[in-house]
KELODO-686775 format. One line per field, with one value per residue (C-alpha): residue number from 1; residue in three letters; y, x, z. Coordinates in nm, 4 decimals. Layout:
# residues N
pos: NUM	...
code: ALA	...
c2: Y	...
c1: X	...
c3: Z	...
//
This chain:
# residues 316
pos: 1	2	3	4	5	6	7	8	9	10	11	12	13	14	15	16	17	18	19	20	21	22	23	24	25	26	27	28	29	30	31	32	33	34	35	36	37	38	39	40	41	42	43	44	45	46	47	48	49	50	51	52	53	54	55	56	57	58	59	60	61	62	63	64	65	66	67	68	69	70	71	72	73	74	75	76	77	78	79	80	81	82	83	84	85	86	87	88	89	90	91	92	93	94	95	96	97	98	99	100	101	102	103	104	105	106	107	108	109	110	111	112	113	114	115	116	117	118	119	120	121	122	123	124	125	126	127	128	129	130	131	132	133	134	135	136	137	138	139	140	141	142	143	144	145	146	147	148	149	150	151	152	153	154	155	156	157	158	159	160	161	162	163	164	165	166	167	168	169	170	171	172	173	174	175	176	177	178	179	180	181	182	183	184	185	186	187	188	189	190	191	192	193	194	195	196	197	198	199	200	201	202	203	204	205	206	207	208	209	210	211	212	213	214	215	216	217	218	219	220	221	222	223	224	225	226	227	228	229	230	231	232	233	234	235	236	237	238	239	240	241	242	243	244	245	246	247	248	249	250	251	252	253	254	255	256	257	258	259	260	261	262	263	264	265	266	267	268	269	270	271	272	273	274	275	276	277	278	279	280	281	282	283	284	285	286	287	288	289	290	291	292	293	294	295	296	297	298	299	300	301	302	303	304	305	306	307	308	309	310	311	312	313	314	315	316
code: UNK	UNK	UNK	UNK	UNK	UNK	UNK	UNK	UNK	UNK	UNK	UNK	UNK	UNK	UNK	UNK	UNK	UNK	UNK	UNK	UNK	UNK	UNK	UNK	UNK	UNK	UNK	UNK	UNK	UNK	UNK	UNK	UNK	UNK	UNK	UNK	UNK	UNK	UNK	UNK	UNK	UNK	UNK	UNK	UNK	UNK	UNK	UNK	UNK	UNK	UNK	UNK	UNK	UNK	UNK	UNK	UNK	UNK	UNK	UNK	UNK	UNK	UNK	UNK	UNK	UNK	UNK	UNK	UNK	UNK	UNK	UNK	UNK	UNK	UNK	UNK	UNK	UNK	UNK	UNK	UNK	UNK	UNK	UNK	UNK	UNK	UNK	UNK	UNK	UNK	UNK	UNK	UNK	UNK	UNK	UNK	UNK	UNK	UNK	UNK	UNK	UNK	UNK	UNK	UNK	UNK	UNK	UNK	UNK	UNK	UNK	UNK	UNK	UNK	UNK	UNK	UNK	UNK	UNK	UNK	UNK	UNK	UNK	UNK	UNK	UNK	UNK	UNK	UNK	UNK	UNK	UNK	UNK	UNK	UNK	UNK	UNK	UNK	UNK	UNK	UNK	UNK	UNK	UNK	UNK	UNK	UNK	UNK	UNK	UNK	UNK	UNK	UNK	UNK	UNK	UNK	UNK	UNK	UNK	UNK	UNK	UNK	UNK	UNK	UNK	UNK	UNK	UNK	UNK	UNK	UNK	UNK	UNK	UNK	UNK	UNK	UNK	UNK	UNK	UNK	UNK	UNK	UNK	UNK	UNK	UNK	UNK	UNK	UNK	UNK	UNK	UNK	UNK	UNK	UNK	UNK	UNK	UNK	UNK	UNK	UNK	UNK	UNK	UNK	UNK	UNK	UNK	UNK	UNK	UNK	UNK	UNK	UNK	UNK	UNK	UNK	UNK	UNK	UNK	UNK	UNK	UNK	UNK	UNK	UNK	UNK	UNK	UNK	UNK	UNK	UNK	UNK	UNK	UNK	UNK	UNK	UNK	UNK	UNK	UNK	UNK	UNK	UNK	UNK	UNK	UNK	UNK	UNK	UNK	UNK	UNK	UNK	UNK	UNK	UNK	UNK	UNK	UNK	UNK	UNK	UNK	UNK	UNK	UNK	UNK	UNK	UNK	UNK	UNK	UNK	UNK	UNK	UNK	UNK	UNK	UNK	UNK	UNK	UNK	UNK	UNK	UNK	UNK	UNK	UNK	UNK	UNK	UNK	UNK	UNK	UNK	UNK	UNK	UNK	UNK	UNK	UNK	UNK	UNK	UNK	UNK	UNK	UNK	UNK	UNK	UNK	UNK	UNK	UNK	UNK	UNK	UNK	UNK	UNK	UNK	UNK
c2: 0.0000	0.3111	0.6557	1.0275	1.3284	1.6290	1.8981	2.1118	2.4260	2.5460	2.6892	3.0578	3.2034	3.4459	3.4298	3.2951	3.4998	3.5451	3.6345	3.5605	3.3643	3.0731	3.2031	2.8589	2.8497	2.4892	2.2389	2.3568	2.0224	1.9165	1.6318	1.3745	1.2244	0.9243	0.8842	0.5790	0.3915	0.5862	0.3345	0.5497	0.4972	0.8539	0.8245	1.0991	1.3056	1.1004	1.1959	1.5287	1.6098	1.4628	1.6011	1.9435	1.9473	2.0343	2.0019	1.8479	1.9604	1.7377	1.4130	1.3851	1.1927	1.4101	1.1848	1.2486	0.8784	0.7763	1.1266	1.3446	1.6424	1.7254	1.9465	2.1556	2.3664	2.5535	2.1953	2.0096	2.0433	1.6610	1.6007	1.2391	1.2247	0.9707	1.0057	0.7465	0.6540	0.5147	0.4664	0.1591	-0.0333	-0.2509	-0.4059	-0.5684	-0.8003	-0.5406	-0.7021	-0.5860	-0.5141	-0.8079	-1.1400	-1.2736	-0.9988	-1.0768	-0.8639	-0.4940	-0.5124	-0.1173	-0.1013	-0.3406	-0.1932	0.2067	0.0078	-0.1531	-0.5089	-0.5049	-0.6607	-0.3134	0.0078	0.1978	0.2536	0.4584	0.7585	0.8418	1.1280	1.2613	1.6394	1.9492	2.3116	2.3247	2.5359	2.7674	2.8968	3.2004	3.2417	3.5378	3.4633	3.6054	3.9254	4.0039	3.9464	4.2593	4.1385	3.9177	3.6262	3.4279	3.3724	3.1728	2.9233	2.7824	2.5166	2.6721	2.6274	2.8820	2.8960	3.0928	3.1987	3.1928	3.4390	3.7498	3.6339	3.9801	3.7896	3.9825	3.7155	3.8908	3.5568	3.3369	3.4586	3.4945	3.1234	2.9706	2.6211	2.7645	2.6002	2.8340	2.8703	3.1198	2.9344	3.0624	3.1042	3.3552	3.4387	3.3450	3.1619	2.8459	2.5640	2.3346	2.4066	2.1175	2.0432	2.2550	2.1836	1.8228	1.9501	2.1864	1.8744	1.6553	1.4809	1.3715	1.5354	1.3114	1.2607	1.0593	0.8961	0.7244	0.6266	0.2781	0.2652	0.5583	0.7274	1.0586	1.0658	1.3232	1.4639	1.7462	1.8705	1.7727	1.4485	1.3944	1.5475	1.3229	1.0428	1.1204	1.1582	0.7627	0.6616	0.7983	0.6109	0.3029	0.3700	0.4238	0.1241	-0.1065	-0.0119	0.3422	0.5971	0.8357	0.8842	1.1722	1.4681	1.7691	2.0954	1.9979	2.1974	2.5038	2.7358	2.7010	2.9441	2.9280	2.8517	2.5200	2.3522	2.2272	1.9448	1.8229	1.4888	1.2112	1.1586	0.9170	1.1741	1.5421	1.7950	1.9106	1.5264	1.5813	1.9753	2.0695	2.4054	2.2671	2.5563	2.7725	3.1557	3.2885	3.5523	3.8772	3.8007	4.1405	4.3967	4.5258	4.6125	4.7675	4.9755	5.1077	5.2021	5.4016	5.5827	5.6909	5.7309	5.9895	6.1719	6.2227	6.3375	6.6181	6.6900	6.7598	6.9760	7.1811	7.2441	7.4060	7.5909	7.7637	7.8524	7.9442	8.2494	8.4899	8.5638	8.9074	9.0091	8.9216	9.1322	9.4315	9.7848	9.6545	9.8496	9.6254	9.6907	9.9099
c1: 0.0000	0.1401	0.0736	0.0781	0.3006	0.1312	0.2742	0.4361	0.2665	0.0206	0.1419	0.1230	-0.1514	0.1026	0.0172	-0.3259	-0.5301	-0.8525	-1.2224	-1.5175	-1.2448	-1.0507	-0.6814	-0.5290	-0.1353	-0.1197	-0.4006	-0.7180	-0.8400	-1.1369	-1.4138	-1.6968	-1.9134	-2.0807	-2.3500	-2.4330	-2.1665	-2.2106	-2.2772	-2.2981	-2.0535	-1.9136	-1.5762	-1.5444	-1.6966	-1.4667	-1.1507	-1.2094	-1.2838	-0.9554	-0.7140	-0.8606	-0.9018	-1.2676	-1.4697	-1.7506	-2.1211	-2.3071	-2.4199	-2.7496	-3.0363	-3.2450	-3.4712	-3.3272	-3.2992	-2.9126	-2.8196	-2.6746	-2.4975	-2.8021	-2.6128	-2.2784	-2.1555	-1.8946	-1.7930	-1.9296	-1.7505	-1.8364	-2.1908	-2.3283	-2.7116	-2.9175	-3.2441	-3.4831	-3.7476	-4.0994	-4.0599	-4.1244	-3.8346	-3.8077	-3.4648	-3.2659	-2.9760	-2.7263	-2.3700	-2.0515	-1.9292	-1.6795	-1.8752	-1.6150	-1.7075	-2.0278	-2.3556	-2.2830	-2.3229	-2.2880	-2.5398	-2.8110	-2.7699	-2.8715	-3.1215	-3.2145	-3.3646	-3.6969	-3.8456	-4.0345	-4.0783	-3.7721	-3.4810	-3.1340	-2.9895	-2.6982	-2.4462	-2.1484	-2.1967	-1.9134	-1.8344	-1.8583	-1.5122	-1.7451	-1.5832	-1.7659	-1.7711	-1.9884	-1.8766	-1.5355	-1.7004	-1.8166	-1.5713	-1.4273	-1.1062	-0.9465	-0.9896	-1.1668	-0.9069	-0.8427	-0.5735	-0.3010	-0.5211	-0.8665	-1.0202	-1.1851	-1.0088	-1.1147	-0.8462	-0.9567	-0.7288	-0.8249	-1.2230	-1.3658	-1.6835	-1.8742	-2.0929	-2.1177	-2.0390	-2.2784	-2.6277	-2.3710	-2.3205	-2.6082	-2.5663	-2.5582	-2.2240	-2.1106	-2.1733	-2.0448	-1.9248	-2.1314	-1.8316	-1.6732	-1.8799	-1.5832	-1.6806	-1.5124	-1.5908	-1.4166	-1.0502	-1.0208	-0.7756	-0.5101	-0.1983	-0.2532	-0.2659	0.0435	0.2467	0.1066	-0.1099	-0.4769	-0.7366	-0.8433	-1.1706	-1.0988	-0.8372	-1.0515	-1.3700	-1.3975	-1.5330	-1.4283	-1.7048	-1.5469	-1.2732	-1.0266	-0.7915	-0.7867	-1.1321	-1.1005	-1.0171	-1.3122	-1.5475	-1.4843	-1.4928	-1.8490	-1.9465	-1.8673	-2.0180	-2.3406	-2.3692	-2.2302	-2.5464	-2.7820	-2.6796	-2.7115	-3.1009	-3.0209	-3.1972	-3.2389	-2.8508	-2.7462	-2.4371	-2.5152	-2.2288	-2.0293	-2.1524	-1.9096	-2.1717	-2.4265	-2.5152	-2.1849	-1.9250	-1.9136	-1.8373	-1.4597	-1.6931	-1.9542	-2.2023	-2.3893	-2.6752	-2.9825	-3.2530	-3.3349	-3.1462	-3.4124	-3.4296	-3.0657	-3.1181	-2.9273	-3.0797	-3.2123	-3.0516	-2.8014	-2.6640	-2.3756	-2.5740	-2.3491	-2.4201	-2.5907	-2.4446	-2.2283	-2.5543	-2.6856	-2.3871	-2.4396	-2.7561	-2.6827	-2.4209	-2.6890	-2.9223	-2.6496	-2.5916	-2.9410	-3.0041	-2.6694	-2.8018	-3.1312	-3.0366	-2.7945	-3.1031	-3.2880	-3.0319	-2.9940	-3.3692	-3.3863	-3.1363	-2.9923	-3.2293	-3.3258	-3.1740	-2.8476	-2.8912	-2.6807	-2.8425	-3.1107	-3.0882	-3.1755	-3.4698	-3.4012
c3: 0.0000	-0.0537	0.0889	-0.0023	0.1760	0.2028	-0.0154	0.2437	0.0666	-0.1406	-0.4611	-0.5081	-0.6621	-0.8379	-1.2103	-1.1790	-1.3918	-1.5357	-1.3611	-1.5531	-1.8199	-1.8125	-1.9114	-1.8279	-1.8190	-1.7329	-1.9319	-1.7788	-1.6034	-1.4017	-1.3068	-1.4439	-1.2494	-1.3993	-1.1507	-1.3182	-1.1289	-0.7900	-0.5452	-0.2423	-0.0083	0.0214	0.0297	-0.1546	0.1094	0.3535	0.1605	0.0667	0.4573	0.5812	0.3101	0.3742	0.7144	0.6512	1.0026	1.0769	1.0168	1.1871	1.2527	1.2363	1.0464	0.8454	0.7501	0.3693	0.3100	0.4254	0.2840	0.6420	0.4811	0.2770	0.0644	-0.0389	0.1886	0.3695	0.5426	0.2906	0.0090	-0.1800	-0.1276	-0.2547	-0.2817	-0.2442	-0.4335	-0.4079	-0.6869	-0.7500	-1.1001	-1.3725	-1.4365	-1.7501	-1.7213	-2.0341	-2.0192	-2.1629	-2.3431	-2.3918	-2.7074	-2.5996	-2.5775	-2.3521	-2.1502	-2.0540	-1.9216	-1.8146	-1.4641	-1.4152	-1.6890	-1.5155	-1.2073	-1.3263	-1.4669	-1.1102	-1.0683	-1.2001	-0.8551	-0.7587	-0.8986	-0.6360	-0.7578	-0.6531	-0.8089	-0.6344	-0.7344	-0.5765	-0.6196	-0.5606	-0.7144	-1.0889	-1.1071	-1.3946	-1.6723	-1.6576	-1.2855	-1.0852	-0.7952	-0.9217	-1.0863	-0.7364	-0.4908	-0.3786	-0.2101	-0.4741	-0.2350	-0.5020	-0.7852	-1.1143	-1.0763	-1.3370	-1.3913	-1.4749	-1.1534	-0.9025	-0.5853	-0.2192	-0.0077	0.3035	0.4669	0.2836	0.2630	0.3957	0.5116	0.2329	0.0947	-0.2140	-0.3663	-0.2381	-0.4290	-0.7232	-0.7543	-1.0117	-0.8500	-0.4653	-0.3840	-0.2094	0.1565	0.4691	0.8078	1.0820	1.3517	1.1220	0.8148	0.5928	0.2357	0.1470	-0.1382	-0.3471	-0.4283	-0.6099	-0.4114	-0.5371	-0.3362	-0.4702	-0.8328	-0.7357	-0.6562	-0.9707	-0.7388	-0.8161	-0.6125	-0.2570	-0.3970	-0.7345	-0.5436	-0.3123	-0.5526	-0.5774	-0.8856	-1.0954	-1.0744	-1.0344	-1.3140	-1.2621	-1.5874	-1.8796	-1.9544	-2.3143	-2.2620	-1.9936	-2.2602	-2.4956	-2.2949	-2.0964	-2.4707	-2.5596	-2.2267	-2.3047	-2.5862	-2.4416	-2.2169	-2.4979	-2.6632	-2.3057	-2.2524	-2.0787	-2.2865	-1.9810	-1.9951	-2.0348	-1.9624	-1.7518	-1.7659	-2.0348	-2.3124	-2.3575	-2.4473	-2.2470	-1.9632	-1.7420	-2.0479	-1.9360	-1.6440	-1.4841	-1.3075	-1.5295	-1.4804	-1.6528	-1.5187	-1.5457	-1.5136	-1.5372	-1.3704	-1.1382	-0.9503	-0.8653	-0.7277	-1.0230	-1.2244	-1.5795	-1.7366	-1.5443	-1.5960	-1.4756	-1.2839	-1.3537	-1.7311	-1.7379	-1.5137	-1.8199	-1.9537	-1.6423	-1.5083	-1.9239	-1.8394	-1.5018	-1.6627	-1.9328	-1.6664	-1.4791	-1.7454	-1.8597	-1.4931	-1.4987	-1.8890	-1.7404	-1.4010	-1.6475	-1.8974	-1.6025	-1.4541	-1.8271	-1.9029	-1.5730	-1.5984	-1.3912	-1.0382	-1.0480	-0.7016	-0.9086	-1.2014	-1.2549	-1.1658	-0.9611	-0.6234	-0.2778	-0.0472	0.2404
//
């Protein structure tokens, strides 16, 4: 077995660039999540607590099936959800393209086993790293920044406390810790990437379902495992975040999922929300000078007051 040293720093953010866009200087790299081979056991959450020295946020059953974190937060930054179904199933014995391979066990079991209508979706979920991220345009402090590698990183010790950034966030990632109001998310775990390391997360999924590399290559291959999924009886498969022009540019952590959006708590069609404030700070600053255009106009039909007017002798 082997084991990992902890880089002793993080690298500096010196030369990371870019707000809303991604100016990578190394190959801009990020996550998929098939959630068709999530199988629940959240060692992602697990790892990604214990390489960041994330603490605890409680322990509690909510009730939320076997989900206890309920969703991303300040100390949650891998959240797997467990969303339970009423819902036909009509399994099929899917093959591998191999016949020495046999049936496609990852395959039947997104499908589920046909012996009631419940069935899992689980789905490991974290920050989408946005290539067009608001929660950049807004921070005032610089403590949000774009790192070497395309992703969106807080640093905690010059967080102001604003929150500025978390109703900027489309996918409400971001969260404030109540002890100090300070933001933190996902860093992908950047000291790991610093020191060519893969982040804690993909390291400790069993079964690949969080695949860690260059966007590009992820892309392409979420792209052949949806049809690998089409092809084994999966029709519902499908990829979430990857499209580079949809709302956000695209996302550094995209998914395949098995359903709509909206059944994960995903938005169906997310905007970076500071898509339009060129547009309205445009229209203040024609709104201003209208304003000055319009006190001026008054001021010079209104003309000299006749106390001021040469020759005119005061009142005794």
């Amino acid at each position: 077995m082997t084991t990992e040293t902890r880089p002793d720093a993080r690298p500096s953010p010196a030369g990371a660039t870019g707000t809303r866009e991604v100016t990578a200087t190394e190959e801009r790299v990020g996550f998929f999540t098939d959630t068709s081979v999530c199988i629940g056991c959240k060692a992602c959450e697990v790892a990604c607590k214990e390489w960041n020295a994330i603490p605890e946020d409680g322990m509690e059953l909510t009730g939320m099936s076997y989900d206890n974190s309920q969703g991303l937060g300040a100390s949650t930054w891998r959240h797997v959800a467990f969303i339970e179904q009423s819902k036909p199933v009509v399994p099929k014995v899917p093959h591998s393209t191999d016949a020495d391979d046999g049936p496609d066990v990852f395959a039947l079991a997104a499908q589920g086993s046909g012996s009631s209508e419940l069935r899992w979706l689980m789905s490991s979920d974290v920050c989408k790293h946005c290539t067009h991220a608001a929660c950049l345009d807004v921070c005032p402090t610089g403590s949000l920044f774009r790192t070497e590698f395309g992703t969106v990183v807080v640093q905690e010790d010059i967080c102001n406390g604003c929150g500025y950034c978390v109703p900027a966030c489309p996918y409400g990632v971001i969260e404030q810790r109540p002890d100090d109001g300070r933001a933190f998310k996902c860093t992908l775990c950047y000291d790991r990437l610093g020191a060519g390391q893969t982040p804690a997360c993909a390291k400790a999924c069993p079964t690949e379902s969080i695949q860690f590399g260059p966007l590009d290559e992820l892309r392409e291959r979420a792209a052949a495992r949806v049809e690998e999924l089409h092809r084994a009886g999966v029709p519902d498969a499908r990829l979430y975040g990857h499209d580079p022009d949809d709302g956000v540019g695209g996302d550094g952590a995209f998914f395949l999922l098995l359903d709509e959006p909206e059944v994960y708590g995903l938005p169906p069609d997310p905007v970076v929300t500071t898509r339009d404030l060129p547009a309205m700070w445009k229209h203040a600053g024609a709104a201003a000078l209208t304003l000055l255009g319009g006190i001026a106009a008054a001021f010079a039909a209104g003309g000299t007051p006749d106390h001021h007017r040469p020759g005119r002798s005061l009142p005794r």
